[in-house]
Structure formats: C-alpha cells, structure tokens
N, CA, C and O atoms as a DFTB+ gen file, in Angstrom:
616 C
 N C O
     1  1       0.851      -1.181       0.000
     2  2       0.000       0.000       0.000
     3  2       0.891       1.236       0.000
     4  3       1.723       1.485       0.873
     5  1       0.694       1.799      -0.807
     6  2       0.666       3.236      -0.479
     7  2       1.302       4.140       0.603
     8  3       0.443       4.439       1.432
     9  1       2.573       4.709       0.897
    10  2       2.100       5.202       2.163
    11  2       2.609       7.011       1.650
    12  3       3.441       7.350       0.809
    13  1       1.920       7.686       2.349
    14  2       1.775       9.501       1.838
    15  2       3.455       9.784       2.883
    16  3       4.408      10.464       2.504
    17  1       3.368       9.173       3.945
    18  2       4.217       9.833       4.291
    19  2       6.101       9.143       3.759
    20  3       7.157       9.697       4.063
    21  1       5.968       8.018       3.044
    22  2       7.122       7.774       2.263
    23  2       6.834       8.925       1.173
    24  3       7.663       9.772       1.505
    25  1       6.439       9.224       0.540
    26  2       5.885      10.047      -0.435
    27  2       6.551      11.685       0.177
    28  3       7.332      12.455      -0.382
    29  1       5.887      11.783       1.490
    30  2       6.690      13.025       1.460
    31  2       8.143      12.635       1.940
    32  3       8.756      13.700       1.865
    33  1       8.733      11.978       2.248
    34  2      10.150      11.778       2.948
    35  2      10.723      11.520       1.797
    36  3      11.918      11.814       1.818
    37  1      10.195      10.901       0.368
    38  2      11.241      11.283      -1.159
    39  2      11.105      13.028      -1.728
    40  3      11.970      13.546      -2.433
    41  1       9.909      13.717      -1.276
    42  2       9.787      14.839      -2.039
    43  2      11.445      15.811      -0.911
    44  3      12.421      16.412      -1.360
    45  1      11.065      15.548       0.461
    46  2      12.415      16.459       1.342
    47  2      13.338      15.345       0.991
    48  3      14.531      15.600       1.149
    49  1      13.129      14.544       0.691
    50  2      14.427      13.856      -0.051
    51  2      15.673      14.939      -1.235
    52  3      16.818      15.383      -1.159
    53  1      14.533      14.933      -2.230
    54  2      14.983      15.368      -3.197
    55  2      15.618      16.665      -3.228
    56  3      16.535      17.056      -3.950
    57  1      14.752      17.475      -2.009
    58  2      15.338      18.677      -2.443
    59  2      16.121      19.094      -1.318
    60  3      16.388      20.260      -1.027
    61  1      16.556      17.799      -0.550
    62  2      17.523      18.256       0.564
    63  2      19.091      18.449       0.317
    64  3      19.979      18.360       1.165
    65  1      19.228      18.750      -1.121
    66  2      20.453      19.119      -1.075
    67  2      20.728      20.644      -1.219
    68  3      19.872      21.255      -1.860
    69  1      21.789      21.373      -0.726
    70  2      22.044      22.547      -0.415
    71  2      21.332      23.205      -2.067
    72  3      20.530      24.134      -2.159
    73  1      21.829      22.522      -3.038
    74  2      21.322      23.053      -4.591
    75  2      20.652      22.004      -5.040
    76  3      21.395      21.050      -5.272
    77  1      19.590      21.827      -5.239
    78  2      18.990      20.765      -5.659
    79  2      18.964      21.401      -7.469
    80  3      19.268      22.566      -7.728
    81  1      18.604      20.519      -8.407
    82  2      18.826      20.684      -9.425
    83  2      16.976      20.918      -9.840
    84  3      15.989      20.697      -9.138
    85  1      17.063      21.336     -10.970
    86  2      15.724      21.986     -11.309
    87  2      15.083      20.558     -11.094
    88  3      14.248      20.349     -10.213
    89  1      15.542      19.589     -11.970
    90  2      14.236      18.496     -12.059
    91  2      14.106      18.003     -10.490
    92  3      13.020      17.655     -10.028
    93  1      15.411      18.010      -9.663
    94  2      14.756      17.774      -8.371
    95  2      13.583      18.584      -7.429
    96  3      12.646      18.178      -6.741
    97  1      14.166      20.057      -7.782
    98  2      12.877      20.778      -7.438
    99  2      11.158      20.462      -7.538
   100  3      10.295      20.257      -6.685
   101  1      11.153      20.529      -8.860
   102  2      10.212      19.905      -9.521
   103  2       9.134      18.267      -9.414
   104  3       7.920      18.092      -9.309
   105  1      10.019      17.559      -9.483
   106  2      10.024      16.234      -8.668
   107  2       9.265      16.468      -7.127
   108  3       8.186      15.950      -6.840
   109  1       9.868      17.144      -6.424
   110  2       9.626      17.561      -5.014
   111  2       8.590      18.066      -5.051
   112  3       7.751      17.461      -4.386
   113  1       8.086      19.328      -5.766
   114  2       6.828      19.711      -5.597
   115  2       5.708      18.640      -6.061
   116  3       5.044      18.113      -5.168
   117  1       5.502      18.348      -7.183
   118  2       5.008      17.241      -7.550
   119  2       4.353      16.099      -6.422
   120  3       3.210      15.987      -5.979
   121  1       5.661      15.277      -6.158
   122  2       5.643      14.663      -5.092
   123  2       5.054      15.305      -3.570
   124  3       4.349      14.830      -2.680
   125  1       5.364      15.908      -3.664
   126  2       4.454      16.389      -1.964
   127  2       2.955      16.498      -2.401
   128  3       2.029      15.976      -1.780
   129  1       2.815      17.307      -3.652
   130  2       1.301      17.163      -3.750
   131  2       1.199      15.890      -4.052
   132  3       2.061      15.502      -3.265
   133  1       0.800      14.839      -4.611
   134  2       0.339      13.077      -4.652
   135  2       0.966      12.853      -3.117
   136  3       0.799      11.743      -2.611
   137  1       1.696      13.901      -2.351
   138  2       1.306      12.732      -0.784
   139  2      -0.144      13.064      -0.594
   140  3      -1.146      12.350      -0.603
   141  1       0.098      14.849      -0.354
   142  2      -1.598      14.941       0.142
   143  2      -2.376      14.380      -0.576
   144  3      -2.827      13.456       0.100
   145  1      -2.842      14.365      -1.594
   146  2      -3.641      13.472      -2.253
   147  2      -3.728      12.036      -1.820
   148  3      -4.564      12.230      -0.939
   149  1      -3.604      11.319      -1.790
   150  2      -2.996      10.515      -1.340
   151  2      -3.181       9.990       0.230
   152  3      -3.604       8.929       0.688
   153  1      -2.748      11.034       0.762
   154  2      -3.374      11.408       2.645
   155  2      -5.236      11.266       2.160
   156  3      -5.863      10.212       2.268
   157  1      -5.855      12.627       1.619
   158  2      -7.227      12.328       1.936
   159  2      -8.000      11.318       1.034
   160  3      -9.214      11.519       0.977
   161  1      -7.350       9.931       0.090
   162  2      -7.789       9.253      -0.492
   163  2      -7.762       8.450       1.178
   164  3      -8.735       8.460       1.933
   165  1      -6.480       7.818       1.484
   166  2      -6.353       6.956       2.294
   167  2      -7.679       7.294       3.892
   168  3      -8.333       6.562       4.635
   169  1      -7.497       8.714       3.747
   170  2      -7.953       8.929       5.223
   171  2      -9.997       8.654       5.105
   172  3     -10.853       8.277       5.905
   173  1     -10.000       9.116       3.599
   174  2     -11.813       8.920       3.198
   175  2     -11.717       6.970       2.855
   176  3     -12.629       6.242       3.246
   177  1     -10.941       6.615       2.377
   178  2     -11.494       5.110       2.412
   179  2     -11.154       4.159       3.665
   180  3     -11.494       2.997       3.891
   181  1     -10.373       5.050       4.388
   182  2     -10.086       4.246       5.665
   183  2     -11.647       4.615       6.756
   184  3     -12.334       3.788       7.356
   185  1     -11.798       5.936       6.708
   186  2     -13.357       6.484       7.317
   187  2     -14.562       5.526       6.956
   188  3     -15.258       5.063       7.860
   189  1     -14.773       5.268       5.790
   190  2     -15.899       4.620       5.232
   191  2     -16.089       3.442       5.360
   192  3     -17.136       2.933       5.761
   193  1     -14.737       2.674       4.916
   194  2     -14.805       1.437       4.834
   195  2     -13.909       0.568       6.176
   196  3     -14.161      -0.635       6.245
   197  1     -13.056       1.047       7.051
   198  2     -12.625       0.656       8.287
   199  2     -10.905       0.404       8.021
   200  3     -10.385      -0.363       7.209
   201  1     -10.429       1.067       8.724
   202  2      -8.715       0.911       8.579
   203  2      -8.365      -0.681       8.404
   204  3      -7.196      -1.058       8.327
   205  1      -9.093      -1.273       8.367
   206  2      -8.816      -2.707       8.561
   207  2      -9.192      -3.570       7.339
   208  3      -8.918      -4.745       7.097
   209  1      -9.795      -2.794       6.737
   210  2     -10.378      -3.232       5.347
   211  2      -9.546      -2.532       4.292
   212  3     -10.266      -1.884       3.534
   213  1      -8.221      -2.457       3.996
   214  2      -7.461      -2.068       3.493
   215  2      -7.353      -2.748       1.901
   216  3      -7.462      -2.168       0.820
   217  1      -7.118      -4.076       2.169
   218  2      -7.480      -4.822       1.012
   219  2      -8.123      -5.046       0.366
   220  3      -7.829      -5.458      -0.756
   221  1      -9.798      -4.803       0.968
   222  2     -11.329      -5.260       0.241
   223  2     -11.371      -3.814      -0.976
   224  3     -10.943      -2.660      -1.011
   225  1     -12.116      -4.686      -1.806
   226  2     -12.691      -4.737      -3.086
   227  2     -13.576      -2.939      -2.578
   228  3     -13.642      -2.089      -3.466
   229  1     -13.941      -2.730      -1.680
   230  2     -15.048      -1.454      -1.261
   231  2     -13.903      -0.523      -0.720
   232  3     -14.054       0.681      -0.923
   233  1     -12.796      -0.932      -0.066
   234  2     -11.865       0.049       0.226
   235  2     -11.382       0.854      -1.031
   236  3     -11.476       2.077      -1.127
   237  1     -10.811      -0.047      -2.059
   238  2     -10.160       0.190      -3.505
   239  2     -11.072       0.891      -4.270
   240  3     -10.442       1.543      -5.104
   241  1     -12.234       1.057      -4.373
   242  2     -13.403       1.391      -5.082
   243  2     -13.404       2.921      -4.901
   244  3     -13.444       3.792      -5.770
   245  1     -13.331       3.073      -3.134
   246  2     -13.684       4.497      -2.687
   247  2     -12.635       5.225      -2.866
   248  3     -12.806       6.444      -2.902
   249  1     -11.183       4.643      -3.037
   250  2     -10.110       5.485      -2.757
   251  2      -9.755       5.839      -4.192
   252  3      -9.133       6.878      -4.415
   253  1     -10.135       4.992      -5.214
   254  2     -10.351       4.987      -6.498
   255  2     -11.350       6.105      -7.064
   256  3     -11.261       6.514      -8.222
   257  1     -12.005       6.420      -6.438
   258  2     -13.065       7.113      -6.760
   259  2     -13.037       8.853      -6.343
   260  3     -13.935       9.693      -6.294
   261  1     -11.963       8.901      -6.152
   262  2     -11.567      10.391      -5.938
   263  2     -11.232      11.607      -7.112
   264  3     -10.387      11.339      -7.965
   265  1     -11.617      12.368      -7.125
   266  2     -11.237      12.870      -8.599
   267  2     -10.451      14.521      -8.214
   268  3     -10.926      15.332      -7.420
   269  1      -9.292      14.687      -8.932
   270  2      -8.796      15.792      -8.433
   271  2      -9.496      17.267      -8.207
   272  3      -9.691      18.151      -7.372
   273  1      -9.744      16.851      -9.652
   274  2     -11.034      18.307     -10.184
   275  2     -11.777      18.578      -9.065
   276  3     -11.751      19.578      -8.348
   277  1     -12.436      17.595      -8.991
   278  2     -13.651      17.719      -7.760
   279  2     -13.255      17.631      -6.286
   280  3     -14.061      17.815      -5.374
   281  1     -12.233      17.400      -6.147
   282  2     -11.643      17.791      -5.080
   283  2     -11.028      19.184      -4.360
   284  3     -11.084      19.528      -3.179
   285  1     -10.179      20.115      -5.974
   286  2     -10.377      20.991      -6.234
   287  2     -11.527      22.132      -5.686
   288  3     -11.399      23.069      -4.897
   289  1     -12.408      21.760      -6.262
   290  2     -13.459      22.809      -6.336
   291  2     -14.607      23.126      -5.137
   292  3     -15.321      24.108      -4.933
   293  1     -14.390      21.357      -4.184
   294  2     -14.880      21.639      -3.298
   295  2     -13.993      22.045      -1.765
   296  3     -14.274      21.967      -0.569
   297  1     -12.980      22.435      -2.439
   298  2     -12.012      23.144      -1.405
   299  2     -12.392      24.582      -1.909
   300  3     -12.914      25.274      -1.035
   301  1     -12.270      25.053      -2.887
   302  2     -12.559      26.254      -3.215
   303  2     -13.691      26.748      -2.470
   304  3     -13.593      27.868      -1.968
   305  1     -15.140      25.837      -2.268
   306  2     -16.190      26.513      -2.084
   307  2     -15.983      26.416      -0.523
   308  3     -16.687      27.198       0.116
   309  1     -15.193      25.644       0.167
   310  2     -14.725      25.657       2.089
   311  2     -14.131      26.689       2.066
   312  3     -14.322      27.193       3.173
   313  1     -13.381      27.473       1.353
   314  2     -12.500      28.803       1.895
   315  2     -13.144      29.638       1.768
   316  3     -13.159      30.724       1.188
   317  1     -13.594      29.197       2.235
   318  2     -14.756      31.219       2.937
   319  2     -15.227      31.020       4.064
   320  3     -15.227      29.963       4.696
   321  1     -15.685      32.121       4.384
   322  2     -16.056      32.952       5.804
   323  2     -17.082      31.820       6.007
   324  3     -16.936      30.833       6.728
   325  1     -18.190      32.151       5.212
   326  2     -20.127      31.569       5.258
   327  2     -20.104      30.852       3.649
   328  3     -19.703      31.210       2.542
   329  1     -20.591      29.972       4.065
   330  2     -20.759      28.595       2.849
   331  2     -21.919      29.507       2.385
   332  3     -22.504      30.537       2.721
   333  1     -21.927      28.656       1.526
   334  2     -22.802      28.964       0.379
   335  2     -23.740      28.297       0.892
   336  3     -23.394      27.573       1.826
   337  1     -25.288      28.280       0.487
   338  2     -26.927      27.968       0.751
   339  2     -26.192      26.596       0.511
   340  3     -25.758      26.057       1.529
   341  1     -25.929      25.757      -1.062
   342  2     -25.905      24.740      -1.149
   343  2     -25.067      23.843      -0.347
   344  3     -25.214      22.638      -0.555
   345  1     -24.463      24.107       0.276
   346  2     -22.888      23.441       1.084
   347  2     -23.359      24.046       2.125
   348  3     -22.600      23.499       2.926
   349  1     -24.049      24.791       2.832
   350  2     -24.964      24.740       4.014
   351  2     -25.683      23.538       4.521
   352  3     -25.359      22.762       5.420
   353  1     -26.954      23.557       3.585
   354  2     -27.434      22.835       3.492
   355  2     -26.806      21.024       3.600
   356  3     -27.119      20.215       4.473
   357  1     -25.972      20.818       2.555
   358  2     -25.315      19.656       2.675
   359  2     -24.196      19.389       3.425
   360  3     -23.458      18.423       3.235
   361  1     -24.087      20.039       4.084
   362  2     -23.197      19.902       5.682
   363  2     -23.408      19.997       7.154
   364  3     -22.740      19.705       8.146
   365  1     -25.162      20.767       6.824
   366  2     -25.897      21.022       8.296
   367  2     -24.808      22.458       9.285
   368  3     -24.629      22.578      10.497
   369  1     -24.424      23.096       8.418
   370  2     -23.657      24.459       9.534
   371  2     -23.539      25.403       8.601
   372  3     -23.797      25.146       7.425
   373  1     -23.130      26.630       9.007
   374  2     -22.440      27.718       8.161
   375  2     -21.274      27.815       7.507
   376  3     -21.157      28.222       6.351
   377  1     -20.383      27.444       8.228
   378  2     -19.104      27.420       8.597
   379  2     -18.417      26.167       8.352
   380  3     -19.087      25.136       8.294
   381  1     -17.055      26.132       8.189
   382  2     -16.407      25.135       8.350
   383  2     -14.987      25.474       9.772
   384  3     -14.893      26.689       9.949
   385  1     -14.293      24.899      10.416
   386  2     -13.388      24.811      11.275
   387  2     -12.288      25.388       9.942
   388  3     -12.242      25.239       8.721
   389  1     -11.400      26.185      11.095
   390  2     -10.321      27.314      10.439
   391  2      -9.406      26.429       9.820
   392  3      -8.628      26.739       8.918
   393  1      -9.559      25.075      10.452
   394  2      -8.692      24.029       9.993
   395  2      -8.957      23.572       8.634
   396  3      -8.115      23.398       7.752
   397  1     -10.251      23.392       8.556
   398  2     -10.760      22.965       7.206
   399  2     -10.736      24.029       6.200
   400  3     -11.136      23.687       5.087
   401  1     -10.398      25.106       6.326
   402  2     -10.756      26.416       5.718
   403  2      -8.525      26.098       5.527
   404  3      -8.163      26.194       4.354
   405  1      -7.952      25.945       6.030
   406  2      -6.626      26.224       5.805
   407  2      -6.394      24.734       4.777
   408  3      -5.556      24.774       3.876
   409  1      -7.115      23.625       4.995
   410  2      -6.603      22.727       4.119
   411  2      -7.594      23.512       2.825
   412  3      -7.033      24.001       1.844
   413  1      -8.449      23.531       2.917
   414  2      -9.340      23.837       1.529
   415  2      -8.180      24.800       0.748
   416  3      -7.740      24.717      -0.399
   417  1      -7.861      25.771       1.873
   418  2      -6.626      26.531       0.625
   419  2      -5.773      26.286       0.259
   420  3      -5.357      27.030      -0.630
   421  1      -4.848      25.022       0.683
   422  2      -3.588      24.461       0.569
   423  2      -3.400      23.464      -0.184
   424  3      -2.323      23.044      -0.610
   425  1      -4.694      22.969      -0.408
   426  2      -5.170      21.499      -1.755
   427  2      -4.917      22.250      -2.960
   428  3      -3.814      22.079      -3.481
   429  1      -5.797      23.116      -3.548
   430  2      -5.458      23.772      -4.844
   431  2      -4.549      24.708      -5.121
   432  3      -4.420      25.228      -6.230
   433  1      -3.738      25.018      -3.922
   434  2      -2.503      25.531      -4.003
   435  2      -1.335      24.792      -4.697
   436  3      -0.656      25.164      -5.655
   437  1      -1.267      23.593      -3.939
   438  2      -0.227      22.470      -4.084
   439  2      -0.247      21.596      -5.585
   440  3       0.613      21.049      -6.275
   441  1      -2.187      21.854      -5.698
   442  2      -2.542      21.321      -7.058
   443  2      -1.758      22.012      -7.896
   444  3      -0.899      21.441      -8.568
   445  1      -1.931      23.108      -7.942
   446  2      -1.256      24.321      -9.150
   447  2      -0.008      24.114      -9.485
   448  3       0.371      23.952     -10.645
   449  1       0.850      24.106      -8.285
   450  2       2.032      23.779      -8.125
   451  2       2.802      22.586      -8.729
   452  3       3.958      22.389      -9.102
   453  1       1.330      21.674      -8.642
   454  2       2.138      20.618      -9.282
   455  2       2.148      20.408     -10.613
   456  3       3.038      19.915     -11.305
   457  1       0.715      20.967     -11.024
   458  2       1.033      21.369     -12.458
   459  2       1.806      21.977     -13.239
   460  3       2.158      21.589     -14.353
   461  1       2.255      23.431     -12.435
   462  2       3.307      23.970     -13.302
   463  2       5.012      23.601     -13.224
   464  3       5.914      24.093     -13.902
   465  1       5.108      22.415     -12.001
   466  2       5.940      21.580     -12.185
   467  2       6.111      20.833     -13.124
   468  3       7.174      20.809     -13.745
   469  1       4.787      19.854     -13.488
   470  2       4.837      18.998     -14.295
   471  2       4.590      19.421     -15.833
   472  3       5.065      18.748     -16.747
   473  1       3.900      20.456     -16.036
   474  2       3.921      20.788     -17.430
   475  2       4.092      22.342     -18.022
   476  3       3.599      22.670     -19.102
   477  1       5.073      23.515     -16.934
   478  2       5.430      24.384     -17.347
   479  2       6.834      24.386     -17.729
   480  3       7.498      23.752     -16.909
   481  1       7.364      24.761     -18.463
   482  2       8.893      24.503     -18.748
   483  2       9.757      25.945     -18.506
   484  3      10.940      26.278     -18.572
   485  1       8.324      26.674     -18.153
   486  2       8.998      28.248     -17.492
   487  2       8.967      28.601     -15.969
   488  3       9.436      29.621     -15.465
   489  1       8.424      27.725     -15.421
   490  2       8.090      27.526     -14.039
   491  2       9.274      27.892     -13.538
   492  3      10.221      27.317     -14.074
   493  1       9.664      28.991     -12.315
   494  2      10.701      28.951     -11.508
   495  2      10.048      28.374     -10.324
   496  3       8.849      28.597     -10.158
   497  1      10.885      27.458      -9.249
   498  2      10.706      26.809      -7.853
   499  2      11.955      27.186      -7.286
   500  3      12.939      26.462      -7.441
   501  1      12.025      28.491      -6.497
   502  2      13.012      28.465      -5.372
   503  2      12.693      27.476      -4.214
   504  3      11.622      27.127      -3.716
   505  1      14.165      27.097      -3.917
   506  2      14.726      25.769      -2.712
   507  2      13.881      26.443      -1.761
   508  3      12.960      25.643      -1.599
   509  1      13.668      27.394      -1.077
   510  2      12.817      27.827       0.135
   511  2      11.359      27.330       0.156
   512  3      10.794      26.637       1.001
   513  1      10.590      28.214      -1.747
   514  2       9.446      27.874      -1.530
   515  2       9.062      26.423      -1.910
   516  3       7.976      25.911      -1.642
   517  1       9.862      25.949      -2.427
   518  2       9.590      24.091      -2.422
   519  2       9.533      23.440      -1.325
   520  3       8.773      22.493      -1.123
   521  1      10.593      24.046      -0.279
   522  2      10.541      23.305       1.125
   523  2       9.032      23.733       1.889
   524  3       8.672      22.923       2.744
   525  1       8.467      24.474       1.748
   526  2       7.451      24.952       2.426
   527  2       6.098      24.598       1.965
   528  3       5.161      24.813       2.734
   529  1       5.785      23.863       0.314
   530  2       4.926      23.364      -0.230
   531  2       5.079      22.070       0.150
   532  3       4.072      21.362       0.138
   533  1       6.532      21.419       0.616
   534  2       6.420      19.896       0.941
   535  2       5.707      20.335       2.621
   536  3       4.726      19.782       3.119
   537  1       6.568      21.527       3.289
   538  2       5.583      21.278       4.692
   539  2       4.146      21.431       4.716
   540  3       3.509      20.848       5.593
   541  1       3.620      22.076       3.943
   542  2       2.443      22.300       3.583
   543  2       1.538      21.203       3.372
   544  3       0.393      21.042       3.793
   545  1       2.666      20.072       2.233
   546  2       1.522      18.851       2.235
   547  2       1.245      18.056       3.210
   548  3       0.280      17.293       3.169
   549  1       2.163      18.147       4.337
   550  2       2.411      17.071       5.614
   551  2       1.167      17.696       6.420
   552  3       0.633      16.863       7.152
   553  1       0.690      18.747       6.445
   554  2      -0.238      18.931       7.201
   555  2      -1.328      18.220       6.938
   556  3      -1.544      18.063       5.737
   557  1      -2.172      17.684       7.761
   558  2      -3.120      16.550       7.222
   559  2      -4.231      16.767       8.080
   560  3      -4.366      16.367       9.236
   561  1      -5.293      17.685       7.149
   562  2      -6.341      18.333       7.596
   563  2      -7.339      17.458       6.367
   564  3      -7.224      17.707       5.167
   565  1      -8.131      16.608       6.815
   566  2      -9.021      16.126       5.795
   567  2     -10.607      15.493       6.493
   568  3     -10.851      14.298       6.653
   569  1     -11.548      16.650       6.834
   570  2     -12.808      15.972       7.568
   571  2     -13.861      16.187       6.356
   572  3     -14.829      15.734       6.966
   573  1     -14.434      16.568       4.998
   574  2     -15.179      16.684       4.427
   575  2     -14.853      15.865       3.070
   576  3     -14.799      16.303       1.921
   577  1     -14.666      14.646       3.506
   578  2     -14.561      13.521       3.152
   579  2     -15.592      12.845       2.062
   580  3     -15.462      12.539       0.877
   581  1     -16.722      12.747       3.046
   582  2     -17.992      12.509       2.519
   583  2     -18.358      13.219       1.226
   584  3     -18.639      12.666       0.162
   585  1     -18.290      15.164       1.593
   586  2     -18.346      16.084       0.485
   587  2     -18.121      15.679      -0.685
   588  3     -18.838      15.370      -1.637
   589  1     -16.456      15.740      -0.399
   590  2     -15.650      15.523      -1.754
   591  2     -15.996      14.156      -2.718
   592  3     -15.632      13.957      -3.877
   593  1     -16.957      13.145      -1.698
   594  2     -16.901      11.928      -2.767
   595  2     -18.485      12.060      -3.226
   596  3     -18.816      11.461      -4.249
   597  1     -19.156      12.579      -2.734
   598  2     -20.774      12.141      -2.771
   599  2     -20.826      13.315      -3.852
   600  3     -21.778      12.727      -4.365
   601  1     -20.743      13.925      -4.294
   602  2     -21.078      15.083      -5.581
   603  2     -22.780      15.366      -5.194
   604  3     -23.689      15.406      -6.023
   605  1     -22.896      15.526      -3.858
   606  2     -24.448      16.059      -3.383
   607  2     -24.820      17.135      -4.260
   608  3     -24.020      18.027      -4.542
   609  1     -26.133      17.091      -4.758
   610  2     -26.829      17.879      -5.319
   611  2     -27.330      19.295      -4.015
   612  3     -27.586      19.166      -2.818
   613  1     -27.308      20.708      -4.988
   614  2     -28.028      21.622      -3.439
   615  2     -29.040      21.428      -3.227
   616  3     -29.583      21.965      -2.261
C-alpha cells in the first residue's frame, strides 16, 4: 500500500540538497502534492470502509473514486467565511473549522504547483518555496470527506 508519508520523505528527499537541481525541485513539488492526495484518499477510504479493510474490493473502489477536479473545487467553495446555501445545506452548519478552511486553501494551491511543475517549462521553484509546499503537504487536515466523494446535489 501506499504510504503519503514515504511520499513526502522522497519529495524532502529530493530537495535536501544545499542546490537541488531543477528536475529535483520539480520532482519535489510534484511529489508532496500526490502525498496529500494521497493522505485524503487513504484517510476517506479508511473512514468509510474501516482501517482494517485495506485490502477489500469497497476500500479500492472508494479510494479509487476520488477525482482531483472535484476535489479541487470543493475546497474552493470551504474557503470562505459563510458557505454557500448549497454546502450549508449539505453539511448542516455555516461554517467550516479554520482548519478545514486552511486545508481547503492548501489542496489547490499544491494542485497548481504541481502542475506547473509537471507541465510548465517556465516555471521557476526556489529551494525555500519548495521546502514549504512539501511542509504544507504534511499537514493533514481532511474531515469533508464525505463532500468531496458524494457530488451532493443543493
């Protein structure tokens, strides 16, 4: 299986050298984002289906069933003050915890990041701000779990 936090210990791998070289940079950002990813696949199919059911056919299904996009977008609509009517409604509160409001911003941050790692060829990554997108992914804020997989109608 899988584990997010080998995932991040190759991304500070890579760029733990005093000069890391561009593709290591790159590599690194990359890599830290697929840990988090990775973190709230494991942490929503371990919720649903039981840390212990790691192997079953319903674990693989749910963790499978994650889609970036939509993962994306429903972080976008958690970073705010007051949810929206529809994400009210389908969460039962106003609000989300400051916690959930700091991962919602740090998912499509890291997303971006990894894109213009992986397919900008003009992309600059200074050694500082790479180290701080890998600490970024280690934070492991993931309770709207349910959200992100159920594509609830408002």
């Amino acid at each position: 299986m899988l584990d997010p936090l080998d995932l991040l210990a190759v991304a500070r791998l890579l760029a733990a050298d005093v000069q890391p070289s561009e593709a290591q940079l790159r590599r690194a950002v990359s890599t830290a984002y697929y840990a988090l990813f990775h973190r709230v696949l494991q942490a929503a199919a371990g919720r649903f289906m039981g840390l212990d059911q790691e192997n079953s056919a319903g674990y693989a299904l749910i963790y499978r069933s994650f889609d970036h996009r939509h993962i994306k977008a429903v972080c976008e609509g958690l970073d705010v003050s007051t949810l929206k009517d529809s994400l009210k409604r389908q969460l039962g509160r106003n609000a989300v915890s400051q916690d959930m409001r700091n991962f919602a911003n740090s998912f499509p941050r890291l997303q971006e990041a990894r894109h213009l790692a992986d397919y900008d060829p003009q992309a600059v990554f200074p050694h500082a701000d790479v180290l701080f997108l890998i600490d970024t992914a280690a934070a492991e804020q993931a309770d709207i779990l349910a959200l992100m997989l159920a594509r609830a109608r408002g």
